[in-house]
C-alpha positions, 0 to 999 in steps of 0.5 A, spaced: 622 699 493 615 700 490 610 706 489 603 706 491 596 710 491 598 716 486 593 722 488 591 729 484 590 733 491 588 740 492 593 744 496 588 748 501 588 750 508 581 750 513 580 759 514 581 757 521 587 754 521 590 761 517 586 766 522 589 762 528 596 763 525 595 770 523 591 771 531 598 768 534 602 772 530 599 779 532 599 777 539 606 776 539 609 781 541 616 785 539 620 788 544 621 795 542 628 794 540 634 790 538 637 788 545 643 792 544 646 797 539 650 793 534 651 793 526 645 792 522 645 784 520 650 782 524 648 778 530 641 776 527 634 779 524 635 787 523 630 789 527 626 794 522 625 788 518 623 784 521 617 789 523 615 790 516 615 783 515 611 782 520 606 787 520 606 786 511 604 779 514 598 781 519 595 786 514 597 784 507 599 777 506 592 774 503 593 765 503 587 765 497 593 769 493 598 763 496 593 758 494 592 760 486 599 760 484 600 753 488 594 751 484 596 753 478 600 746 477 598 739 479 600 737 486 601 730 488 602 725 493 604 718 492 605 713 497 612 710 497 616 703 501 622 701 501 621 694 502 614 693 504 612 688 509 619 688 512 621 690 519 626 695 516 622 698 511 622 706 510 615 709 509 613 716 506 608 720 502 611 724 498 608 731 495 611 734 488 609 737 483 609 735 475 608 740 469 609 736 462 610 740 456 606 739 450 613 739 447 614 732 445 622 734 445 621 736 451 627 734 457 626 731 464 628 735 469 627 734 476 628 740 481 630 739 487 630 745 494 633 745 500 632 749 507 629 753 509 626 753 502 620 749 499 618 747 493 615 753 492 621 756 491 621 755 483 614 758 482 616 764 478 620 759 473 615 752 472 611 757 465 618 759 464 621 752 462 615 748 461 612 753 455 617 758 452 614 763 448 621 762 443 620 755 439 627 755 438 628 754 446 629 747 449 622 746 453 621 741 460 616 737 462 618 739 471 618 735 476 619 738 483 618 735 490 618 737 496 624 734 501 621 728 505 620 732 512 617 738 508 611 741 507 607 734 506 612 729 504 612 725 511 618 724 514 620 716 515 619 714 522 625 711 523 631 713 525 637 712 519 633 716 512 639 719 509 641 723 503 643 716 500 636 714 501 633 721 498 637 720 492 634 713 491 627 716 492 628 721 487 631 717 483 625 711 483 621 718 482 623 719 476 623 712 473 619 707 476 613 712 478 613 717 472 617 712 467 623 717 465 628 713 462 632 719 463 633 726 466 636 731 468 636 735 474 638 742 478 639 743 486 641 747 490 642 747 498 640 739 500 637 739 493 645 739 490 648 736 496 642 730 494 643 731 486 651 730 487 650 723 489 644 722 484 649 723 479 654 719 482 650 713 483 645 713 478 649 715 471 645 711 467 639 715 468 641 722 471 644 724 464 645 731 466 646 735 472 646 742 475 647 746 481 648 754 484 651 750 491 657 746 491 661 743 497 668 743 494 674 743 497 680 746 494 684 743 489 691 743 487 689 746 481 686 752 484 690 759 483 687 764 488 691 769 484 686 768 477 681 768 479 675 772 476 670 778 480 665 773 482 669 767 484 673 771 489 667 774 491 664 767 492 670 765 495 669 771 500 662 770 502 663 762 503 668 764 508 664 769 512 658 764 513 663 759 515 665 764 521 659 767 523 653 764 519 653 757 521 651 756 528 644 754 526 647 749 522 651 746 528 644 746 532 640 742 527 645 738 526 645 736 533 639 738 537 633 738 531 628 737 536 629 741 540 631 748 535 625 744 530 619 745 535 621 750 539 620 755 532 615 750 531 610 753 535 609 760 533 609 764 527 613 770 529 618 765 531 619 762 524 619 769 520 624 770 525 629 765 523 627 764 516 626 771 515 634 771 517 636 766 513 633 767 507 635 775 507 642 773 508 642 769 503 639 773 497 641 778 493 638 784 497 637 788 490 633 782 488 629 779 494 623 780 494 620 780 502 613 777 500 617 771 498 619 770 505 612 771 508 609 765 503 615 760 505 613 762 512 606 760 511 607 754 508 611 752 514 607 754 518 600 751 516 603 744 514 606 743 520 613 741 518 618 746 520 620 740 525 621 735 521 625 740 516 631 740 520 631 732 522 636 733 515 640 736 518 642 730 523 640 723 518 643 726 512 650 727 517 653 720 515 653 721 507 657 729 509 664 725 508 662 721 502 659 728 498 665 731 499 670 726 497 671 728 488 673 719 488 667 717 492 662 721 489 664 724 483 660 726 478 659 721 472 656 725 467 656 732 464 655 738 469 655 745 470 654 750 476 651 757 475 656 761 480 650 767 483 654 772 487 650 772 494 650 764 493 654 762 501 657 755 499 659 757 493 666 754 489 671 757 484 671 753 478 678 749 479 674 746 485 668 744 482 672 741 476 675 736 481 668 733 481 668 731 474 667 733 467 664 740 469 662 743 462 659 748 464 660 754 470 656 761 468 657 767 472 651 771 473 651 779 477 645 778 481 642 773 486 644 768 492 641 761 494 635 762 492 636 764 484 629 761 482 627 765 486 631 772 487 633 772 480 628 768 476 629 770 468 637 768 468 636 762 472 631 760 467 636 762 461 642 759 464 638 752 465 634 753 458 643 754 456 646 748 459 641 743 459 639 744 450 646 745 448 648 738 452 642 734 452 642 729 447 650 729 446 652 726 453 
């Protein structure tokens, strides 16, 4: 496995490419209504809201905006080969993000997204962690990238790239090319199914771990009877989405091409589809719909809406092992930050099973995208876990 061709790029889009897709958008017509009276959300997109967005996108939405807080930090791409020069080589660029702090007792974290998000999702909280204006709190040197398949991280071309070889990669992110010898980590969506496995691979060098998602099932030291306001609420959430918020998820797992380059080609199909998912997702309170307009765009312009989805499918083979606490358990310390909107959410009996969870931290706001929709607890709960523990492994 080897690294190679390591770039400072600027993120940046030709005018034209950003006036043909806002000139797709307008021309893209909504039909008048919903296609019939139902309950707002729950055969999909509220119309009324989907109208706003698009609308917010055609006359508001500025990518100059977009691209000063993107270049606000280092961007980079690295070349990546797994064995180079052989017919069985996997083969990538990978795009992601490095803020060292000045701090020099500052942590190694490794941030890791999922879908329909990006790297982006954890803009609000990069200053947050790399420079807090408290000198007693714990600082970060963060590393954020993008999914292979996402935004400008390249997809391997052959078929077989698992959330085992993700975990490899991140893993060789942070210690052959960047030299951490250790680090910690916080994922949710893909990002914590990808951390999960790290951290069971790899204990030697993931010294902590985080998440807000956590695919567990019951344990028999579960007692639904004591269970706090937030567990029961998770536990409720999880069983709606399993029931009527997982057809996407069948879709992609099967047929990625087909749902990935239809929404592909036409921005109000992808405010549509993302609009939705992240809506449903998410603190209502909280969300902020502009945040769902850049995410649309950076799928967009960087035209890897299609190869996002591929996850869904090659990350099949590692979904048994993920669930198995004796095939995957976790070997270090690890918390969980239980956000009540959050959809694959898990009571802390459950998550225990996993390993030595030292940490379960229930928060009154926020969903799947915490850094995004409830930033300041996100940053103080990860600022909690991670200086408290690092250090006393």
């Amino acid at each position: 496995m080897s690294f190679s061709d390591l770039r400072d790029i600027k993120i940046n889009y030709d005018v034209k490419a950003i006036q043909s897709m806002l000139s797709l958008l307008k021309a893209s017509p909504l039909p008048g209504e919903h296609p019939i009276d139902s309950p707002p959300w729950r055969l999909g997109i509220e119309y009324s809201f989907l109208k706003r967005l698009k609308a917010s996108f055609e006359t508001s939405w500025s990518w100059d905006t977009l691209q000063r807080k993107i270049s606000k930090h280092n961007n980079y791409l690295i070349h990546y080969d797994t064995d180079k020069g052989d017919a069985n080589n996997y083969s990538l660029d990978l795009h992601f993000v490095h803020v060292r702090s000045s701090r020099a007792n500052a942590i190694p974290l490794l941030l890791l997204h999922g879908w329909p998000g990006t790297f982006f999702d954890f803009h609000k909280v990069i200053d947050g962690l790399v420079s807090p204006s408290n000198p007693d709190a714990p600082a970060f040197h963060v590393v954020i990238p993008s999914l292979p398949g996402y935004f400008l991280s390249t997809l391997p071309r052959r078929e077989g790239w698992s959330l085992k070889s993700n975990a490899r990669l991140f893993n060789d992110l942070m210690t052959k090319a960047l030299g951490y010898k250790t680090y910690v980590g916080q994922g949710g969506d893909w990002g914590s199914s990808i951390l999960r496995i790290m951290a069971s691979l790899f204990p030697d060098t993931v010294a902590l771990s985080l998440f807000n998602m956590f695919v567990a099932p019951s344990s028999p030291n579960s007692d639904p009877s004591k269970y706090t306001d937030v567990e029961r609420r998770l536990v409720a959430r999880r069983e709606e989405f399993s029931t009527s918020g997982r057809g996407y998820f069948f879709l992609q797992n099967t047929k990625p091409f087909t749902i990935g380059i239809a929404i592909a080609s036409s921005p109000l199909a992808m405010l549509a589809y993302i609009g939705e998912k992240i809506y449903s997702w998410s603190d209502p309170e909280k969300l902020d719909p502009q945040d769902i307009l850049d995410t649309v765009a950076l799928y967009y312009l960087s035209g890897s809406f299609a190869t996002s989805v591929v996850i869904y499918n090659q990350g099949s083979v590692d979904r048994d092992f993920i669930q198995d606490p004796l095939s995957c358990g976790i070997k270090n310390k690890f918390g969980y930050l239980a956000f009540p909107f959050e959809i694959v959410g898990a009571p802390r009996a459950d998550i225990a099973a996993f390993g030595d969870l030292v940490y379960y931290k229930e928060h009154q706001n926020g969903g799947h995208f915490p850094a995004l929709d409830n930033p300041e607890e996100f940053i103080n709960s990860t600022r909690e876990f991670f200086g408290r523990h690092w250090g006393n492994e």
